[in-house]
N, C-alpha and C positions, 0 to 999 in steps of 0.2 A: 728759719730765716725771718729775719724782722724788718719788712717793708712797707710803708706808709704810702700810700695814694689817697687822693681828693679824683670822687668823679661826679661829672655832670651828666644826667642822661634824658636822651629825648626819645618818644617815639614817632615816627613819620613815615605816613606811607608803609604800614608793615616793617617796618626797618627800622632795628633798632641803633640808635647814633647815639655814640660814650666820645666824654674826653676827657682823656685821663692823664692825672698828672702825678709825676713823680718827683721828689727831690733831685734836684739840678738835672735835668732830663728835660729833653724838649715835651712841649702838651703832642699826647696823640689821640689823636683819631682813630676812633675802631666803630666798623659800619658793618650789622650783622643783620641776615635778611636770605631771602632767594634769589638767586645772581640776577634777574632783572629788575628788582625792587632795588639792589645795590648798585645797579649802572644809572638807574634814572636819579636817584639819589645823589651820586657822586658827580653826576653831570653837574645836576641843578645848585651842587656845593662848588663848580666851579674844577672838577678834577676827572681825569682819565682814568679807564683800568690800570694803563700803563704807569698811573702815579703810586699804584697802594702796591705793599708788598704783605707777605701772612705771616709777619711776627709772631711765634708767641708771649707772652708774657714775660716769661725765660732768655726768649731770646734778646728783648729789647734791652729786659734788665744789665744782663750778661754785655750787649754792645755797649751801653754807658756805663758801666760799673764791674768791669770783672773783675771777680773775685771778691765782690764785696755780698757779706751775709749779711747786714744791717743797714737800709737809709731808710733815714725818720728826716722829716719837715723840721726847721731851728722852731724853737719855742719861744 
């Protein structure tokens, strides 16, 4: 599978903050840590537990893109 992502990454408070972007795919957020490092976190970014769901990789791929084995960024 041939897929291209650009990621940004921080770390904060033990917790590590990615955003990751993929061709024509909305930017996401992925916040990894020990669940109360990732609520104080998520607070302070302004979001609820009730906002994040546990994508994987696969699965967000697969929600914008099913079926597709190759996105590459236009050149």
């Amino acid at each position: 599978m041939g897929l291209e992502k650009k990621r940004i990454k921080f770390v904060y408070k033990n917790t590590t903050i990615c955003l990751d972007k993929y061709p024509n795919t909305p930017l996401l957020l992925e916040v990894e840590g020990n669940s109360r490092n990732i609520k104080i976190v998520m607070s302070q970014l302004g979001y609820a537990m009730k906002d994040t769901c546990t994508f994987s990789f696969f699965d967000v791929i697969y929600k914008y893109h099913p079926g597709v084995r190759e996105l590459k960024f236009e050149k």
